[in-house]
C-alpha positions as CSV (number, residue, x, y, z in Angstrom):
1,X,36.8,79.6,53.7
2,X,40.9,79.0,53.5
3,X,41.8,77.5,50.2
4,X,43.6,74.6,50.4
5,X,43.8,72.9,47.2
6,X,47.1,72.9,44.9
7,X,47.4,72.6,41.4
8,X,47.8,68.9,41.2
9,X,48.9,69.1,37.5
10,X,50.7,72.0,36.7
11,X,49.8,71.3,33.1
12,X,47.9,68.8,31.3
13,X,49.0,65.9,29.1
14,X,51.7,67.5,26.2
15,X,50.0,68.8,23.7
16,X,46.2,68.0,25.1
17,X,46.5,71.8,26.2
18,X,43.0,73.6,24.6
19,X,40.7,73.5,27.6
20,X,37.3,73.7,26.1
21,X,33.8,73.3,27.4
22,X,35.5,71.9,30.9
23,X,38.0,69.3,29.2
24,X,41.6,69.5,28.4
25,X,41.9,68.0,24.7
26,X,44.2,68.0,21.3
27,X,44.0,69.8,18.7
28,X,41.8,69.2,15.3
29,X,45.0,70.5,13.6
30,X,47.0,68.6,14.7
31,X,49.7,70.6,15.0
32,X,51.7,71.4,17.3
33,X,54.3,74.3,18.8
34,X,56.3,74.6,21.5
35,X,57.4,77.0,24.6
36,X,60.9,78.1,24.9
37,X,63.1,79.2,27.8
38,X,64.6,82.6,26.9
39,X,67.3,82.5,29.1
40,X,68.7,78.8,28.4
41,X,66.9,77.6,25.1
42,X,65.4,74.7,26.3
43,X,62.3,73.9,25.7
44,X,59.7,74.3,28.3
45,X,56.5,72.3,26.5
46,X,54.9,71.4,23.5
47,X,51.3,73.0,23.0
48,X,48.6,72.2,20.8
49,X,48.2,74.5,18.1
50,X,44.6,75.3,17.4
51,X,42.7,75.9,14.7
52,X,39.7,77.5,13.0
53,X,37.4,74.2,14.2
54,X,38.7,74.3,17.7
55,X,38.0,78.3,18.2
56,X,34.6,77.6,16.6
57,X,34.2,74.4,19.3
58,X,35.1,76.9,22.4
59,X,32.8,79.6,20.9
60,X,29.8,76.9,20.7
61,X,31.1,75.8,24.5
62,X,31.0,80.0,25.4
63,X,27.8,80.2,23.5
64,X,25.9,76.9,25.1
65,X,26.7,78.1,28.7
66,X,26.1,81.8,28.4
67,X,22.4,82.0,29.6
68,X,23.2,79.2,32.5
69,X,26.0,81.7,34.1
70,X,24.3,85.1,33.3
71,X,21.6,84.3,35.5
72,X,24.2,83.1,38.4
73,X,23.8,85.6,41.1
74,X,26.6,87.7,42.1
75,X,27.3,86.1,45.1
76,X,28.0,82.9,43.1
77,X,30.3,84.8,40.8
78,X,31.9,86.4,43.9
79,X,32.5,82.8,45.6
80,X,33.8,81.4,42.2
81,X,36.4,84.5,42.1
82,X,37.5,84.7,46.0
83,X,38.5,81.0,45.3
84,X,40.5,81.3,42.9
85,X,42.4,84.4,44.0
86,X,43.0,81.7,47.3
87,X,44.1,79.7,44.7
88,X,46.8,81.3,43.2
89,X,48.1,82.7,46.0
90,X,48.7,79.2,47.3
91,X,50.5,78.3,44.3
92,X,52.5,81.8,44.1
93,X,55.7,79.7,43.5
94,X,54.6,77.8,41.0
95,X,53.2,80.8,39.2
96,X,56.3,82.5,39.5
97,X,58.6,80.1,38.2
98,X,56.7,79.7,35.5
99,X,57.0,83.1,34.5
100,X,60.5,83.2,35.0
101,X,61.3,80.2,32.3
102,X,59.0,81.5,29.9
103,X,59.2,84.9,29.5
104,X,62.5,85.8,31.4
105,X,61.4,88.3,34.1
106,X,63.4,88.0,37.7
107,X,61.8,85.7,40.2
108,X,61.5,88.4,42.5
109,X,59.3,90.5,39.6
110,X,57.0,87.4,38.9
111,X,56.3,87.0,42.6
112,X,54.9,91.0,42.2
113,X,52.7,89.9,39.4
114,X,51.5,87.1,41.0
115,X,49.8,89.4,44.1
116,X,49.1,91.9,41.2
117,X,47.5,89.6,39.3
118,X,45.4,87.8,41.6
119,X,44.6,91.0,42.7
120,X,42.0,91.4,40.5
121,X,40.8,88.4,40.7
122,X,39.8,89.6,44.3
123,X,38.7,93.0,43.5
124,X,36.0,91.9,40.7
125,X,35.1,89.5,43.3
126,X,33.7,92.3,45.1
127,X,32.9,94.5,42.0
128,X,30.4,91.8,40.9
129,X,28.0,92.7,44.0
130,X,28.6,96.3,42.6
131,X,27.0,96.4,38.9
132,X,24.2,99.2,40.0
133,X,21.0,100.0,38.2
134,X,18.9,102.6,38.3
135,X,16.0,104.2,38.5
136,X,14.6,107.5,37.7
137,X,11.3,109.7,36.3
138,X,11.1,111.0,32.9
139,X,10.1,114.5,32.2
140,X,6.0,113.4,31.9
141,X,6.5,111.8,35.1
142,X,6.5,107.7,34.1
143,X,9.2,105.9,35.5
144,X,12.0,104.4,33.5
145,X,14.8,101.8,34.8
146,X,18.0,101.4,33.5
147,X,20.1,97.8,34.4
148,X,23.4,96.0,33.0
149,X,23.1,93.4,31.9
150,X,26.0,90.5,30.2
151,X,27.9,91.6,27.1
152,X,27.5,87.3,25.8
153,X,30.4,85.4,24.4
154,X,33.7,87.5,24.9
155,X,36.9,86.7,22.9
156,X,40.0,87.6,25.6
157,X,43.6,87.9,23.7
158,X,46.7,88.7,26.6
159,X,50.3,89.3,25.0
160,X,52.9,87.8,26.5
161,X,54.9,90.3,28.8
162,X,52.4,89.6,31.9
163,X,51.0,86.2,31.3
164,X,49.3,85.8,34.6
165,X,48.3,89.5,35.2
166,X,47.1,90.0,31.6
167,X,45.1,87.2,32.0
168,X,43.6,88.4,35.1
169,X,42.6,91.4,34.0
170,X,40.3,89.9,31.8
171,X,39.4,87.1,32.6
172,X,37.9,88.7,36.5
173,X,35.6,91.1,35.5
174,X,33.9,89.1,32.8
175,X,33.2,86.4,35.4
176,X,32.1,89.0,37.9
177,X,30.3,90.6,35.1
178,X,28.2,87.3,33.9
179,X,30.1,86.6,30.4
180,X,31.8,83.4,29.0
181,X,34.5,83.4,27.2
182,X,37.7,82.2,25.1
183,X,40.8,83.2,26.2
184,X,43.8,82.9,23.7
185,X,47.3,83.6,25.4
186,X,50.0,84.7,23.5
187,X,51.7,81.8,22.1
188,X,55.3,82.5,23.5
189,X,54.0,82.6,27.0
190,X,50.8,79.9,27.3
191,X,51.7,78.2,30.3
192,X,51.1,80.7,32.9
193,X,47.2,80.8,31.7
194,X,46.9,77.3,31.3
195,X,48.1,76.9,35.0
196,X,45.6,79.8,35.6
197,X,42.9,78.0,33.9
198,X,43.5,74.9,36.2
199,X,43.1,76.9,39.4
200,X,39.8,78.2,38.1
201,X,38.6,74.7,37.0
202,X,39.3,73.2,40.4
203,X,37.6,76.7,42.4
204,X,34.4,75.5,40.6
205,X,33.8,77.5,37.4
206,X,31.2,75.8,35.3
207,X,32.3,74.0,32.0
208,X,32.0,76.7,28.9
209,X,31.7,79.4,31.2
210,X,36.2,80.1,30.5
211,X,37.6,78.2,27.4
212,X,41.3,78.5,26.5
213,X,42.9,77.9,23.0
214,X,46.7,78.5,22.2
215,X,48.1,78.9,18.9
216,X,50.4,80.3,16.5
217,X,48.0,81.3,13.9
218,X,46.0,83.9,15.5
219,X,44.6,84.9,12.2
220,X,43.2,81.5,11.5
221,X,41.4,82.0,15.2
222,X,40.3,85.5,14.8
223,X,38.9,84.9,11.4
224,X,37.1,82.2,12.5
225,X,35.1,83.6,15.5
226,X,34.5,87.4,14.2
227,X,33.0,85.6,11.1
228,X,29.9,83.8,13.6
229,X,27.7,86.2,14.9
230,X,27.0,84.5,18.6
231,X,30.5,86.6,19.4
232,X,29.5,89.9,21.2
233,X,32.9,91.1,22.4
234,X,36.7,91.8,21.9
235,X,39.3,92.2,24.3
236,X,43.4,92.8,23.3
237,X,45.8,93.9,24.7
238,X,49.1,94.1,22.2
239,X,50.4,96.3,19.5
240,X,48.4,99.0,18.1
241,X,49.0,97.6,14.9
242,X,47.4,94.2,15.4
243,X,45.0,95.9,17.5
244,X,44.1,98.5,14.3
245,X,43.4,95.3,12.2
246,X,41.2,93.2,15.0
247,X,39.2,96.7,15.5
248,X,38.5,96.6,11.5
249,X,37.0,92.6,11.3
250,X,35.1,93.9,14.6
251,X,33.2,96.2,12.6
252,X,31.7,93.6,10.8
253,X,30.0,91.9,13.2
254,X,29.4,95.6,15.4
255,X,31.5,93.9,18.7
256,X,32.0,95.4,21.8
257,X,35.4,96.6,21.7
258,X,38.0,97.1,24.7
259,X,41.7,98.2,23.2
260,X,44.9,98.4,25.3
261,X,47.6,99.0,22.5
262,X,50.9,100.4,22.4
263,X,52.6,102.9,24.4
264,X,55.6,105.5,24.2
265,X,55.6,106.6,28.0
266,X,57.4,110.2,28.9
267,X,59.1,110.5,32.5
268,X,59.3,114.4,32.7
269,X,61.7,115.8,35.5
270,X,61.3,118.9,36.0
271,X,63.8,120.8,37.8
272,X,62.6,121.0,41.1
273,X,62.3,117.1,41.4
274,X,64.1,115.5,43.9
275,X,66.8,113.8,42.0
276,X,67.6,110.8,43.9
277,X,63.6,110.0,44.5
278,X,63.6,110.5,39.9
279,X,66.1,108.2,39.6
280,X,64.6,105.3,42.2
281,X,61.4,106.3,40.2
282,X,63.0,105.8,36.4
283,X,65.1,102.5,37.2
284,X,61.2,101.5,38.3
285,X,59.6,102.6,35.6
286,X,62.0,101.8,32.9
287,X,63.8,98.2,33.9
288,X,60.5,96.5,35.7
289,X,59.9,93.1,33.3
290,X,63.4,94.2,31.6
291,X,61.8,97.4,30.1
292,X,59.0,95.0,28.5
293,X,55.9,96.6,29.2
294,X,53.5,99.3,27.8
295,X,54.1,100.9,30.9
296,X,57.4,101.3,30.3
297,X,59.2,104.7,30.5
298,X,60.0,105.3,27.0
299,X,61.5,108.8,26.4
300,X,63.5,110.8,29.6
301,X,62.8,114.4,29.1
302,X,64.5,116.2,31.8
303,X,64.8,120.0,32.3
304,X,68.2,121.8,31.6
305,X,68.6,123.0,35.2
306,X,69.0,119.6,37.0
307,X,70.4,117.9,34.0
308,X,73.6,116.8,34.3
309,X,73.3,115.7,37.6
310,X,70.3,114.1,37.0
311,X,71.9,111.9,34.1
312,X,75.7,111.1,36.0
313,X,73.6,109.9,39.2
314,X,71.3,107.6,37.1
315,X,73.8,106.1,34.9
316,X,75.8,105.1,38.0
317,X,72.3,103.0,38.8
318,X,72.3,101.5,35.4
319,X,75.8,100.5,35.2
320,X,75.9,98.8,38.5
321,X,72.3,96.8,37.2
322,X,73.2,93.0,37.1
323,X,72.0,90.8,33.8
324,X,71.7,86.9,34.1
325,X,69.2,83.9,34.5
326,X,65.9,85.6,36.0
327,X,65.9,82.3,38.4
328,X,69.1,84.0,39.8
329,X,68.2,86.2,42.9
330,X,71.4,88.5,42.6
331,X,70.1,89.2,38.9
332,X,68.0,92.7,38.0
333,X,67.7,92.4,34.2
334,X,66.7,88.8,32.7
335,X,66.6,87.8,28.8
336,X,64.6,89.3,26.3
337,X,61.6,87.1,25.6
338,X,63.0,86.3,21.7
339,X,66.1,86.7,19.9
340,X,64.5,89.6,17.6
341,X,63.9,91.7,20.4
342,X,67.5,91.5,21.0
343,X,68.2,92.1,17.4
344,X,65.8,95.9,17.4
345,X,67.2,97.1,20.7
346,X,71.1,96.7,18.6
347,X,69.1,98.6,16.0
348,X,67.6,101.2,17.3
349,X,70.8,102.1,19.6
350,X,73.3,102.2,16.4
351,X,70.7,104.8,15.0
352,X,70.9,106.7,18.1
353,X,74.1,106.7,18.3
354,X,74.8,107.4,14.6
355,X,72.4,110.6,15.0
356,X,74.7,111.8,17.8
357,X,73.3,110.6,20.9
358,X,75.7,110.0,23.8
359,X,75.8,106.1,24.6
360,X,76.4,106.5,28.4
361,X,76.3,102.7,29.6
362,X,75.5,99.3,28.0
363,X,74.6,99.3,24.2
364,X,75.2,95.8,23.3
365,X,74.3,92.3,23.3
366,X,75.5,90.2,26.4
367,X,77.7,87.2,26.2
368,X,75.2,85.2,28.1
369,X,73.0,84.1,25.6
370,X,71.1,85.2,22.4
371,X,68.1,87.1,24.0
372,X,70.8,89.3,26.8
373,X,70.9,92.8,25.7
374,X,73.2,95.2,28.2
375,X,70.6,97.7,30.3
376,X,71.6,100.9,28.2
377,X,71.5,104.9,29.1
378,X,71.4,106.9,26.0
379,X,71.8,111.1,26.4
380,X,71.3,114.1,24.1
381,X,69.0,111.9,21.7
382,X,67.8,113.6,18.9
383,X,63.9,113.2,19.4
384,X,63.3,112.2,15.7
385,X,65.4,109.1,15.8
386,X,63.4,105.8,16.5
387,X,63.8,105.3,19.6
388,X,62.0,107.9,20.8
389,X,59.4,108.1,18.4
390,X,58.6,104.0,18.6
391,X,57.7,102.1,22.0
392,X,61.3,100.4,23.1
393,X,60.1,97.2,24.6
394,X,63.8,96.6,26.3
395,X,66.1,98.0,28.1
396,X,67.1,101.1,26.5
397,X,66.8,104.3,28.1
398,X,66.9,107.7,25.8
399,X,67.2,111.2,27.4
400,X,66.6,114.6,26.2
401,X,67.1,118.2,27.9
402,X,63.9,120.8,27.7
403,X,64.4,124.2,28.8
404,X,60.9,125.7,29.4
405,X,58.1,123.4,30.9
406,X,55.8,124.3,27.8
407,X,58.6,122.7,25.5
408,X,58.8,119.8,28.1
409,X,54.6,118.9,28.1
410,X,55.2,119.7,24.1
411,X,58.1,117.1,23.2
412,X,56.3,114.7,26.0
413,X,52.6,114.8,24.1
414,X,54.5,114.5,20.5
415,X,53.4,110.9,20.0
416,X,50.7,108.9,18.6
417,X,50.2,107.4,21.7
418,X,48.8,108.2,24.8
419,X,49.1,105.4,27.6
420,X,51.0,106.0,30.6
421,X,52.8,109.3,31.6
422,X,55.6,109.8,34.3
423,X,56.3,113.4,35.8
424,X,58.2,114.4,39.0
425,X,58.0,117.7,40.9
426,X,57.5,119.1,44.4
427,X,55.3,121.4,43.3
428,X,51.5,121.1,43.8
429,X,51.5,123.8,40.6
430,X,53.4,122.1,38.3
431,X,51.7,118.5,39.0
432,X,48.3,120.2,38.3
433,X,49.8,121.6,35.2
434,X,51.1,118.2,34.2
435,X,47.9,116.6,35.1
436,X,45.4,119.0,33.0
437,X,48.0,118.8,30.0
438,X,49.3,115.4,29.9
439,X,47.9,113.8,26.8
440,X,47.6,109.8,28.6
441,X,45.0,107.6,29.8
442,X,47.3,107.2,33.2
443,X,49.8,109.4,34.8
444,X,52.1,109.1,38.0
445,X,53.4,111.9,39.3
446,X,56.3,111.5,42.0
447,X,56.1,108.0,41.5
448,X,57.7,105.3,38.9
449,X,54.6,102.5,39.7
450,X,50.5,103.3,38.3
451,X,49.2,99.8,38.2
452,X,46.9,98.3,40.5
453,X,43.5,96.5,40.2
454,X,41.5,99.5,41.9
455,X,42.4,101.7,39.2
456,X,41.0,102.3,35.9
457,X,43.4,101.7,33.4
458,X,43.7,102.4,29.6
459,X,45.1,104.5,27.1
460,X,44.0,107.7,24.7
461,X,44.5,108.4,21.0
462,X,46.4,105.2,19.5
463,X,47.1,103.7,22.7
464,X,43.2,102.4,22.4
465,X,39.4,102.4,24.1
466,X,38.1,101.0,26.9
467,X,39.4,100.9,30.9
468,X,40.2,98.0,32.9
469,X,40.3,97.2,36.7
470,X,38.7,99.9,39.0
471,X,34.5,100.3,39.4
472,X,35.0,101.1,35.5
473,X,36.2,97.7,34.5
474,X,33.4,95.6,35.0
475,X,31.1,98.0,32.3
476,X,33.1,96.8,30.1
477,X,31.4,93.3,30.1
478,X,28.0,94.6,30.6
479,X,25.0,96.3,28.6
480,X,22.9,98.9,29.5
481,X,18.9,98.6,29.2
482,X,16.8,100.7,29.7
483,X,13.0,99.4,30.4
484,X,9.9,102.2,30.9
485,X,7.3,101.2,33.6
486,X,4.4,102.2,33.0
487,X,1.8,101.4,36.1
């Protein structure tokens, strides 16, 4: 059936903003802290600012529902879930704007993550009819079963670069899977999951079942609900450093752990790419969310025969990129989403530039406001300076020339991290090649876009555990049991 409800209140009552065992209510802090604009400076909304006793209240809400929704059936959870991907397609606007004024990313951009975030709303929709058992004979001949079963209590922390998609991504296959939860947004970006959480409160989710705190002491939070054992599981998605020390206070307690950390993408063009189709596929891959995702391609390492070329053609594309108010339908790069962001990207181009590298276009703040930074095109960077070695998170784009395709794959794997990988060739060789030695949990190749909900997705090394979306993303919310059946 259509959806036909809209979000009657974008947002609750200011600072009444921890929805918790089905209410909306303050915080036992007391505190408070506010959502900026990054584009303007205004402030957007004041948001309660939780604390140890209100995580410990949404973990008793998570912990007092958990038996009533893992015995829903799957058609429930599949209902629940197909309403509220209705739902926030009906209120894509809303979503959108939102996004826009409070992380900075172009209108047009949060309009794509509203489809891609619903998106998995509707595909764990289906996945939750999918969670097969089996069964099978042991050597002797008895019969043994294995089922999935609910993880429990999950604890669900998105950054702020997708706040609706990250969210999403979560928050789906736990319902499809069974789970409850506590969801803790990043605190720069709240309101898209707050507006989230309304849409699944009116499709009908059951009070406890999704429980959402926001605050700016995360410690204070995560200290709080690793410490009580009725916690079964950990979700992040953020730095590798935070996620390092969440994996470490996990131990204690032996959670389930899902990690999507940091990235430091390579976009290899080799030299029988098609150069006009790499540099469509870069300006993708690069400047989508103003160069503020783990996604991101982070280091250009392009092969000495198509070069120069290669590099005039796709600093003509950055140059003639347009910076302003994301709200703006002529602009292609918004605000950074702080200030210090703005700050590193000056940084990490002076040391570029200071170790020789070729500053090609932009380099330097805007005059439009304190989080602008110019889209910048940086050639013949030395690989050990930092921005090549650290994930950019803006939009600074570094190049460097390889000769053979073995040094290419070499410089492009030299990295702690192993997320997402870009390569572009016309040959069905090479991509093999690229594909059995690419050291990354995702890889395009002739293509500058990998995300979708159908696909499992999730890094290697220190980029972190765990996949989510595609028939792999629901196991991460489930347990395995196996029972013997003896006649």
């Amino acid at each position: 059936m259509k959806w036909t409800k809209k979000i009657d209140t974008v947002l609750p009552e200011a600072s009444n903003t921890l929805f918790i065992n089905g209410q909306w209510r303050k915080s036992r802090t007391g505190r408070t802290f506010s959502v900026d604009n990054p584009s303007t400076g205004e402030r957007l909304f004041e948001l309660a600012d939780a604390g140890a006793e209100d995580a410990i209240d949404a973990l008793d809400a998570a912990s007092s529902s958990a038996e009533g929704w893992a015995a829903s059936t799957p058609v429930e959870r599949r209902n629940l879930l197909d309403n509220s991907y209705e739902a926030v397609m009906d209120n894509k606007k809303l979503f959108a704007e939102l996004m826009t004024k409070e992380m900075g990313k172009t209108y047009q951009e949060a309009l794509g993550e509203v489809a891609y975030g619903a998106g998995f709303l509707k595909w764990f929709a289906e996945e939750a009819m999918r969670s097969y058992g089996r069964t099978f004979h042991l050597p002797d001949g008895r019969k043994g079963l294995a089922t999935h079963d609910p993880v429990g209590p999950c604890y669900l922390v998105t950054p702020w670069n997708f706040p609706l998609a990250m969210a999403t991504r979560k928050i789906g296959p736990a319902l499809a899977a069974g789970d409850t939860m506590i969801v803790k947004p990043a605190g720069l970006t709240s309101l898209t999951t707050l507006a989230m959480v309304e849409v699944l409160r009116q499709a009908g989710v059951p009070d406890g079942v999704v429980n959402v705190i926001t605050s700016e002491h995360s410690p204070e939070i995560s200290d709080a609900l690793f410490a009580d054992g009725r916690l079964r599981k950990i979700s992040f998605t953020g730095s590798t450093t935070v996620g390092k020390a969440l994996m470490k206070q996990a131990a204690d307690q032996v959670l389930r752990t899902s990690m999507e950390l940091g990235g430091n993408a390579p976009f290899l063009v080799f030299d029988d790419a098609d150069i006009d189709q790499t540099v469509q596929g870069v300006m993708m891959a690069k400047f989508r969310n103003n160069g503020q995702a783990c996604t991101s391609a982070n280091r250009i390492l392009v092969q000495d025969g198509i070069a120069d070329e290669f590099v005039d053609k796709l600093q003509r594309a950055v140059s003639a990129l347009k910076v302003g108010d994301g709200m703006d339908p002529s602009t292609d790069i918004g605000p950074l989403i702080n200030k210090k962001a703005v700050d590193r990207m000056e940084r990490i181009v002076k040391d570029a530039v200071d170790a020789g590298a070729d500053l090609l276009a932009g380099g330097h703040r805007s005059d439009l406001g304190e989080c602008f930074f110019q889209p910048t095109l940086l050639d013949h960077v030395p690989r050990e300076c930092e921005v090549f070695r650290e994930e950019i998170f803006g939009p600074v784009l570094p190049i460097s020339r390889f000769s053979s395709d073995e040094e290419g794959m070499k410089a492009a794997n030299d990295t702690i991290y192993g997320l997402a990988a870009y390569a572009y060739t016309r040959s069905i060789k090479r991509s093999e090649w690229v594909q059995g030695h690419a050291q990354a949990g995702v890889l395009a190749i002739n293509s500058g876009v990998l995300s979708d909900a159908s696909v499992p997705f999730g890094g290697v090394k220190q980029s972190g555990m765990g996949r989510e979306g595609g028939s792999e993303g629901i196991y991460e919310y489930l347990t395995t049991k196996y029972t013997l059946l003896i006649p």
